[in-house]
N, C-alpha and C positions, 0 to 999 in steps of 0.2 A: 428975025420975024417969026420964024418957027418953031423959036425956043421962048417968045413970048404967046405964041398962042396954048402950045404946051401947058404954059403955067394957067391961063387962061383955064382949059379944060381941067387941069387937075383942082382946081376953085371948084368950079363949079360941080365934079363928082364929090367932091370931100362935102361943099355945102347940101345936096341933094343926099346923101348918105346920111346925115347928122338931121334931117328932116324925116327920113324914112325911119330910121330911128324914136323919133318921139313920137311918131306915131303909131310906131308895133307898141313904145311900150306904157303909152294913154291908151292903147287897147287891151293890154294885158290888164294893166291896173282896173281897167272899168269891168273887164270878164271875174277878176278875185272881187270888187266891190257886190259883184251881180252873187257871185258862189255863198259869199259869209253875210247876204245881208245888207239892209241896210241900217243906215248908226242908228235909228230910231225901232228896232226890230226887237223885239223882249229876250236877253237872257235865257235860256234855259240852265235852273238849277236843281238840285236835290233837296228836301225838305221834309219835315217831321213836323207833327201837332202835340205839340208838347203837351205832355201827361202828368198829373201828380202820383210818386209812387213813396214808399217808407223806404228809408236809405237808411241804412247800417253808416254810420259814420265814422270811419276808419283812417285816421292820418299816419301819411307812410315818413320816415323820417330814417334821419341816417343818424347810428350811434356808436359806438367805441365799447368794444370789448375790455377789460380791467380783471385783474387778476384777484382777488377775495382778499387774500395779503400778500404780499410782497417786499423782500428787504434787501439787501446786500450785506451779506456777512462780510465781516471788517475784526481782525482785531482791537481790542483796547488795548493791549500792554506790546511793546517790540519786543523781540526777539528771534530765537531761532525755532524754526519749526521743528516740532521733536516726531509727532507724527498726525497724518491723514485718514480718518477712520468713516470715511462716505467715500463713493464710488461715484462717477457723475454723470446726472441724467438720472439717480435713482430718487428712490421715496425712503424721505429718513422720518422719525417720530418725533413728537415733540420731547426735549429735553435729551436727545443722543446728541455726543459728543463726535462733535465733526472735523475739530483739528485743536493739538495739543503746543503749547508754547513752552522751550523748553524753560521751567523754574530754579535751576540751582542757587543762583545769587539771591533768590526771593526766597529761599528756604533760609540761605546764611542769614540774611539781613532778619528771618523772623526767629531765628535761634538768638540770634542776638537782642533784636527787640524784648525777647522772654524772660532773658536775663534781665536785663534792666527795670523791666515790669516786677518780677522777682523784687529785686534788691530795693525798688523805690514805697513796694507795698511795704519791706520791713522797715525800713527808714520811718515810713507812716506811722506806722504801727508802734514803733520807740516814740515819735515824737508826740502820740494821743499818752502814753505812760508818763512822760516827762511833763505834759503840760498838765494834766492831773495831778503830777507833785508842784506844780507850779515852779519845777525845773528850767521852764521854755517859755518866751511870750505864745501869746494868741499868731502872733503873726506868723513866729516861726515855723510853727504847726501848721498852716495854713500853706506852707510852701513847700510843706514836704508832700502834703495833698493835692496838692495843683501839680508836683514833679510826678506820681504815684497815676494821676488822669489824664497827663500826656502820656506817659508810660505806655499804658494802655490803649491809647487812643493810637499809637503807633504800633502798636501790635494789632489791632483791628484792621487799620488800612495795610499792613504789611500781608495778613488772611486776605482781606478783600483782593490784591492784585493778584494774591494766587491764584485763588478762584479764577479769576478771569485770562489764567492761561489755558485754560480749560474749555475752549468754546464749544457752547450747546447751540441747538437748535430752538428759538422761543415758537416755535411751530408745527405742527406737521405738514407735509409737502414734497415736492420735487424741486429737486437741487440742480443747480446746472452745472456750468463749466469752469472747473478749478483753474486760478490763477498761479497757482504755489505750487515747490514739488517740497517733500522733506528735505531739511537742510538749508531751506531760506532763510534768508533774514528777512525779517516781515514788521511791519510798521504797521497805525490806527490806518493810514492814507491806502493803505494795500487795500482792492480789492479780492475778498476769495475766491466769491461766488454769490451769487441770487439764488436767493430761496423763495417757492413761489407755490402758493398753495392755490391747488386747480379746482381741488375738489367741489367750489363753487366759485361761480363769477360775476363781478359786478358788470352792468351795461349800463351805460351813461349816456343820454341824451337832452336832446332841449328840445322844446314847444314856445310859437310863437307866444305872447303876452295874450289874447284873446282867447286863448282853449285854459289859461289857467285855473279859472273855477270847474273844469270839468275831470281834471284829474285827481285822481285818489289814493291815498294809500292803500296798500292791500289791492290795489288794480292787476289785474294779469296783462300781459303784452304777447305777443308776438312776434319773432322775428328769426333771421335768417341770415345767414354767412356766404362768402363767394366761396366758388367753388362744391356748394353742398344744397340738394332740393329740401331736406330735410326742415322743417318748421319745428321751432324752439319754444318752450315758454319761460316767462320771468315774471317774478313777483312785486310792483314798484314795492319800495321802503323806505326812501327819503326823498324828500320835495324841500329844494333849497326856498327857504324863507324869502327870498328878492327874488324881483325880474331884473336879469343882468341892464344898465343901464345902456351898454355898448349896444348890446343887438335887440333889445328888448323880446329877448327869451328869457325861459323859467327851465332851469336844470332838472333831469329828475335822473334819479338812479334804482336798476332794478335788479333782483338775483336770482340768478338760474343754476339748477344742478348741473353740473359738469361729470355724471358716473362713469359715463363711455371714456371719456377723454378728448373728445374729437373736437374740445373749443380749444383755443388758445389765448392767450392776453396778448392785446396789440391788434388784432385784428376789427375789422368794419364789420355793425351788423344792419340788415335792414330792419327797422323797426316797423310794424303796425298795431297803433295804440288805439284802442276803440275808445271811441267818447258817445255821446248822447244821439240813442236810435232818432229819427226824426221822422214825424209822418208826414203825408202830405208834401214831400219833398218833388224840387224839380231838378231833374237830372237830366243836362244836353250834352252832344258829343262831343269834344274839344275843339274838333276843326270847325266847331260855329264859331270858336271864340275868337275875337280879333282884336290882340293888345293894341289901347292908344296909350297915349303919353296923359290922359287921367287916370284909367285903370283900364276897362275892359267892354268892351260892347257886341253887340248879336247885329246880325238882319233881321225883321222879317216880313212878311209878306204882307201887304196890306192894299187893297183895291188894284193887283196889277203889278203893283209899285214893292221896293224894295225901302221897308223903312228904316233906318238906325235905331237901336235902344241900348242906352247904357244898361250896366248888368254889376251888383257885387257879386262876385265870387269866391267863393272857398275851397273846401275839400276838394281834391283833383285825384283822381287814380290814369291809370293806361290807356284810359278810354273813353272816360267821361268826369264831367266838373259840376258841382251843385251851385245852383245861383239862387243868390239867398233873395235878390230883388231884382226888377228889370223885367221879368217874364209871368206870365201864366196862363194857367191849363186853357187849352181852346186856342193859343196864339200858333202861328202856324213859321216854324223857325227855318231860317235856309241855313243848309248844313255844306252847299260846297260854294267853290268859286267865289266866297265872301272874302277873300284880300281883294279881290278885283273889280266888287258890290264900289257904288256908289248910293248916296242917299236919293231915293227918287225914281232910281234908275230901273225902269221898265222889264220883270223879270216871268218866269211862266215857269213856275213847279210841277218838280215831277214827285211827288210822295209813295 
């Protein structure tokens, strides 16, 4: 009986506990509902009255550094290397000889070719005698000439491969890092070295299909590399004739002195490409802007109320975005708290 009333009283603490309960914390919740408000209470936001101003219009784009020419020195003929006449990392001149194949067998084979060149001209040269005395047909003449123009034509290509143990530079530039030591055997497939001429550099970039009528040849650019404050210029000089179908950009390529040294090929530049001053522009802070899933829309303030307006936009810099439709001068735009703006919803600017 005792250990039934027990259980009895322990009921009834637990169910009076669990009632005290709900009612501290329907009192808490009505003291935070009394502190933030109620749901019908206007927003407090930040806000601007949108102004027209002349906007410099400047698109910032990312581009690729390229090197003005660039090749990899390779042999044409195998052999043995006879000797190395560049140093690496240094600046060679156009037409210096950078590494020598050794020639012997190509000197034999053109001593030999000589001779034969020799003896097939005299042959020629008896058989025009002989067919003038009508000693010879026409034909046979004919085949001591066609022996007499391979002759030669083998002695020509036998000069040509010598030449080409010989390897020059078709450039001037900085050479990089030798593959070879003297005493190689070296093949076409061997690479030596790249040769890379700094002294100017291409920058290669793309603009959406919409800015293509505003860019120019002879345009100046702008831009800039990691790691460095320093601002660059480049001069565009080709504008690829198609907009790429894949991403519908338009390539352009531009070139810049390179005298310091301090650009490299390979490396990222940031571009800013000026296109057409614009007057009359409107220019909002970014954090108005709020991506939908059609493009892009503003708040702004209208009787009280928080209205929606879609927006095209364009240009964007760090800090602010031009809208080319959707707004104008006098409308009075909210600039915070619009992920959390509803349409309608009761707001009180602070400008």
């Amino acid at each position: 009986m005792k250990i039934k009333n027990l259980i009895y009283a322990l009921l009834i603490i637990s169910i009076g506990g669990f009632i005290a309960y709900r009612i501290v914390s329907n009192k808490s919740k009505n003291e935070e509902s009394k502190k933030f408000g109620d749901k019908g209470a206007p927003t407090v936001v930040t806000g601007l009255v949108v102004k027209t101003s002349t906007f410099d219009n400047n698109l910032s784009l990312s581009g690729s550094i390229e090197a003005n020419e660039q090749i990899e020195i390779r042999s044409e003929v195998s052999g043995i290397v006879e000797g190395i006449y560049f140093t690496e990392g240094s600046f060679v001149n156009k037409g210096q000889v950078l590494f020598k194949v050794n020639d012997i067998e190509l000197k034999a084979q053109l001593r030999q070719a000589t001779t034969k060149e020799g003896l097939t001209a005299e042959n020629e040269r008896r058989a025009k005698l002989l067919l003038q005395k009508e000693a010879i047909s026409q034909e046979e003449f004919d085949v001591a000439r066609a022996d007499h123009a391979s002759a030669q034509a083998q002695t020509q290509l036998i000069r040509a491969q010598i030449s080409k143990t010989a390897v020059k530079a078709p450039f001037s530039g900085k050479i990089g890092l030798r593959s070879i030591s003297p005493g190689s055997y070296i093949t076409p497939t061997v690479l030596v070295a790249k040769l890379v001429n700094t002294g100017k550099l291409k920058i290669t970039f793309s603009i959406p299909e919409k800015y293509a009528t505003q860019v120019k040849s002879g345009s100046t650019i702008d831009f800039t590399v990691s790691g460095s404050t320093k601002a660059y210029t480049a001069k565009i000089y080709a504008i690829e004739p198609e907009v790429a179908i894949a991403t519908r950009t338009l390539q352009i390529r531009a070139i810049a002195d390179n005298t310091d040294g301090k650009l490299f090929p390979g490396t990222f530049a940031d571009v800013k490409l000026p296109l057409n001053i614009i007057k009359d522009a409107i220019v909002v802070p970014t954090e108005a802007i709020v991506p939908v899933q059609d493009g892009k829309k503003v708040f702004i303030s209208n009787m009280g109320k928080a209205k929606e307006v879609m927006v095209e936009a364009t240009t964007r810099t760090d800090a602010s975005i031009l809208i080319l439709s959707g707004l104008k001068a006098g409308d009075t735009l909210v600039t915070s708290g619009v992920m959390s703006l509803k349409n309608d919803a009761p707001i009180k600017i602070k400008l």
